[in-house]
N, C-alpha and C positions, 0 to 999 in steps of 0.2 A: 931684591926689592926695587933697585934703582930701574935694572933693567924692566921691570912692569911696570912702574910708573912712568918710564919714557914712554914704552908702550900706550897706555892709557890716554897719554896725551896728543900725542900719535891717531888717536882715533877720532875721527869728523862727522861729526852733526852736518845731516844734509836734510833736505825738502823732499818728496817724494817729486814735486814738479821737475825737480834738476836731475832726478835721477832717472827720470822717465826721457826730460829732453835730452840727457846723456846718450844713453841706450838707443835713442831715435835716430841720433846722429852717427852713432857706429854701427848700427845695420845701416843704414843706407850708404854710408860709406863701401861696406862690404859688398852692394849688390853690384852684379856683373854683368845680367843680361837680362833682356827684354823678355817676357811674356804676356799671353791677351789677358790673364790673371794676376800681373803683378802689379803693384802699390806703392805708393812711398813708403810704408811702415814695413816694408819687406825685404829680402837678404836671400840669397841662393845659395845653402851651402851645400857640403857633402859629409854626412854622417861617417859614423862608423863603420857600418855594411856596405859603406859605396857607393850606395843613393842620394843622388840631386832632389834635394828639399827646397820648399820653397817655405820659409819660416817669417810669422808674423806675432809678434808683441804683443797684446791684449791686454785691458784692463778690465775685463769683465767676461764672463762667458757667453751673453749675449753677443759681445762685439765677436767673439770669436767663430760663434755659430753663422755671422754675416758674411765675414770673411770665405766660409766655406763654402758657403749659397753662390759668393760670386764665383768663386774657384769654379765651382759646379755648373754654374749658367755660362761660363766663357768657355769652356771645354767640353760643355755637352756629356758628363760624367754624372755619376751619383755616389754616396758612400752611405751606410746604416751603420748604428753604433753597435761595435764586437762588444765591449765592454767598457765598464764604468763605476768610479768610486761613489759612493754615496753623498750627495751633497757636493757634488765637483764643482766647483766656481764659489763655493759659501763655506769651508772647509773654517770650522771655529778653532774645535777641539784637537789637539795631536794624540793621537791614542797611542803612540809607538814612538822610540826614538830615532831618527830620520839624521840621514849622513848631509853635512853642514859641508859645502860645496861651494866653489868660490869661479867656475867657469865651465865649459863644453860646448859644443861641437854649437849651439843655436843660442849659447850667450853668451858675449865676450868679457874679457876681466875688464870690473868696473872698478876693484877693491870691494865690493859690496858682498859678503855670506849669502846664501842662500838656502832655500832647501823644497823638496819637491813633497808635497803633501797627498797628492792626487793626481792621477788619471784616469785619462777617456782616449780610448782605440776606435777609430770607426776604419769599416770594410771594405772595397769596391763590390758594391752590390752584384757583380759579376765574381765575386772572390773565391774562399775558399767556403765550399758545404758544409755548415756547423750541424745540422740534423741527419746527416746519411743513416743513421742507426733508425733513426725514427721511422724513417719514410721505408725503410725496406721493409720495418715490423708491419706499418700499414698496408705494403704490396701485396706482403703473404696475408695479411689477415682479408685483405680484398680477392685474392685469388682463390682462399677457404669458401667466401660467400659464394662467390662467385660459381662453386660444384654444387651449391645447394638446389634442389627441383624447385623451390620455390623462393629465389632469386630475380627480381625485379629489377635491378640495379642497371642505369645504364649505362655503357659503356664505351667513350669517343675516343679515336683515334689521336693519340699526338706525337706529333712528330719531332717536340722538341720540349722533355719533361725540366727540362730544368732551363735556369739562365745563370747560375753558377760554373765559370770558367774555369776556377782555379788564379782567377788574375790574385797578381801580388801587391798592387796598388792599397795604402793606408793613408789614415789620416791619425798623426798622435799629439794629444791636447795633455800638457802637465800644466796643475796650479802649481805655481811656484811663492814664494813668500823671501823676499828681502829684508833686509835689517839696515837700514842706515848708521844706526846707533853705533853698529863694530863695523863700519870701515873703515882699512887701513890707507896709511899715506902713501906706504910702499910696499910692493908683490917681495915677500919671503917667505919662504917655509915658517920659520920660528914667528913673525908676525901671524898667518894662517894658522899656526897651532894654537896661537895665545887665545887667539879671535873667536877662535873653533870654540876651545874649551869654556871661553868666556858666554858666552853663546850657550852652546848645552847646559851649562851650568843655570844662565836664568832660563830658560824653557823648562827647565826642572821645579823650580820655584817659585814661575807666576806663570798665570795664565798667559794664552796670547793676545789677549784682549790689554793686558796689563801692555804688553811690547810694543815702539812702533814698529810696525813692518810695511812692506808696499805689497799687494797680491796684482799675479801679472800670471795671465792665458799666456805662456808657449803653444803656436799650434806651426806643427810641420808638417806641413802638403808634400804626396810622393809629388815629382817631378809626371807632364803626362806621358813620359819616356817611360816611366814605371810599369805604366797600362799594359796588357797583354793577354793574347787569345781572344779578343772579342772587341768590335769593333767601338771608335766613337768618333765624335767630330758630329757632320751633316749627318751622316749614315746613322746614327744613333739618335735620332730627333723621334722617329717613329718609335722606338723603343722603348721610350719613359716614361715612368710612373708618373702618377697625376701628384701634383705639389699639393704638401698640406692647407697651404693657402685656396688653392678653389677647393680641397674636400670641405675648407673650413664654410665656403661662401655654399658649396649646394647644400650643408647642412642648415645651412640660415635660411635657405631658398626654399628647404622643406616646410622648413617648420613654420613659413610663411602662407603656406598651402601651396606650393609650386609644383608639382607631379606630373608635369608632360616631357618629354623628353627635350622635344624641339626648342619650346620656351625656356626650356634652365639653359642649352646650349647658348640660346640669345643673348640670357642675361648674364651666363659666362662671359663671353665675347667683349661684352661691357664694364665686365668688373676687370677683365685683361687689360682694358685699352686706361681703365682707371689708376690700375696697380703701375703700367710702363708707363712713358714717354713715348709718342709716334715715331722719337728717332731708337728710342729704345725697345721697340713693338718685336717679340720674339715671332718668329716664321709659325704660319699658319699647320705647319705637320709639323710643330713640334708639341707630342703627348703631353708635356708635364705638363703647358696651361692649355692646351686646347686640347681636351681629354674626346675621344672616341665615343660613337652614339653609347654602345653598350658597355662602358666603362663608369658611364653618367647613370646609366639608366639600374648599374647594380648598386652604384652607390644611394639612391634614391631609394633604392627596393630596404637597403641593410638599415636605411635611418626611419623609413616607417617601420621596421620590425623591432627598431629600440624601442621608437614611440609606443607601441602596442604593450610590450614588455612594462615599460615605465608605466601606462595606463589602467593595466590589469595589475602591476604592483601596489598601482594608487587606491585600485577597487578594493584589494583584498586590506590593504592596513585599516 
């Protein structure tokens, strides 16, 4: 009993502000080398498997989602989400009892418990083929039509069915949740077990809402050493998918009545020069904001066909 009440006393009430400028200060301590992607809030380390990450802190999954945009705009790269827990960045409820963790490879010992509630994986849109099954069912089911006498379907040459490499590049986002309430003074075993126990034991008995905790975005960028089998940097400008951000502006273009190809180009052009800075102005051949005549002109064809859809949904109710 003495021994857990030393214990108990032993344990410090902190701020989430102190524990954030804590943490702020030991990654940046940690970081070693320059990249066109890296930050003050960032750290370079090397995981488990070997791989140079490039690891940033968050308080929120927005910030973290920014973070990647830059990652993404300074290397001429892109990532789509493999997968993802429900409610990632807003995680209330613990449905499961979750291993109470006190340090690894992308957070250093603060004294502070932890524990990882949630993840989100994203891909090098170049990555690994998550549909191969699908797409062969459709070849053969295309190549069945296709012996029919009365098959109309036409058929173009391509010379390059896929942009899926195989590359190995990720992007892994965990929500994580802190406890200030059970940190220790000093790094031991027997302090970490008391902490632990202590710890599960009220997660058992109140809510999270009842605990304070701090919730903090882990995001670990592969290194762009990671990249492989297919090109990026300059060479990859011509390559890229159009940013949500102008699919979001020609949708507002349409539904303003804007339908010519050449004028949504213009008024793209405009909302590019609005979105950067002139020193921040992205090269005129690069895809993501300066999209291709026929890249504009599908997306303008798919948002009158919503419209249509919504219209005749409106007639019929």
């Amino acid at each position: 009993m003495d021994e857990l009440s030393n214990f108990e006393n032993n344990v410090n009430m902190s701020s989430s502000e102190d524990t954030i400028s804590d943490e702020s200060e030991s990654i940046t301590e940690n970081t070693g080398e320059d990249t066109g992607a890296q930050d003050t809030n960032s750290a370079i380390c090397i995981n488990k498997d070997g791989k140079k990450q490039l690891i940033y802190h968050c308080k929120s999954h927005e910030e973290a989602l920014q973070y990647v945009k830059k990652y993404e705009l300074a290397t001429t790269t892109r990532f789509v989400v493999f997968k993802a827990n429900k409610n990632f960045g807003r995680t209330d409820i613990l449905t499961k009892t979750h291993n109470v963790l006190w340090d690894d490879f992308a957070i250093p010992y603060s004294g502070m418990p932890f524990i990882i509630v949630s993840s989100k994986v994203l891909d090098c849109h170049h990555g690994f083929d998550r549909n191969i099954s699908v797409k062969k069912n459709y070849q053969v089911k295309k190549q069945k039509t296709n012996m029919d006498d009365h098959c109309f379907q036409k058929n173009y040459v391509v010379l390059q069915d896929t942009k899926k490499f195989m590359c190995p590049a990720k992007i892994n986002m965990r929500e994580i949740l802190q406890f200030p309430d059970f940190k220790i003074s000093e790094r031991s075993v027997w302090r970490q077990n008391k902490a632990s126990k202590m710890l599960r034991e009220k997660l058992k008995t109140s809510s999270l809402n009842e605990i304070f905790h701090i919730r903090i975005i882990v995001v670990a960028i592969d290194d762009v050493s990671c990249h492989d089998k297919h090109l990026f940097g300059p060479a990859e400008l011509i390559a890229q998918s159009i940013d949500p951000l102008i699919s979001k502006k020609i949708e507002e273009y349409v539904m303003e009545g804007v339908f010519n190809v050449r004028e949504m180009k213009r008024l793209l052009r405009i909302a590019v020069n609005d979105i950067f800075e002139k020193a921040n102005l992205p090269p005129p051949n690069n895809r993501r904001f300066f999209p291709r005549v026929d890249t504009i002109r599908s997306h303008i064809v798919k948002i009158k066909q919503k419209l249509r859809q919504k219209c005749k949904s409106f007639i019929f109710l």
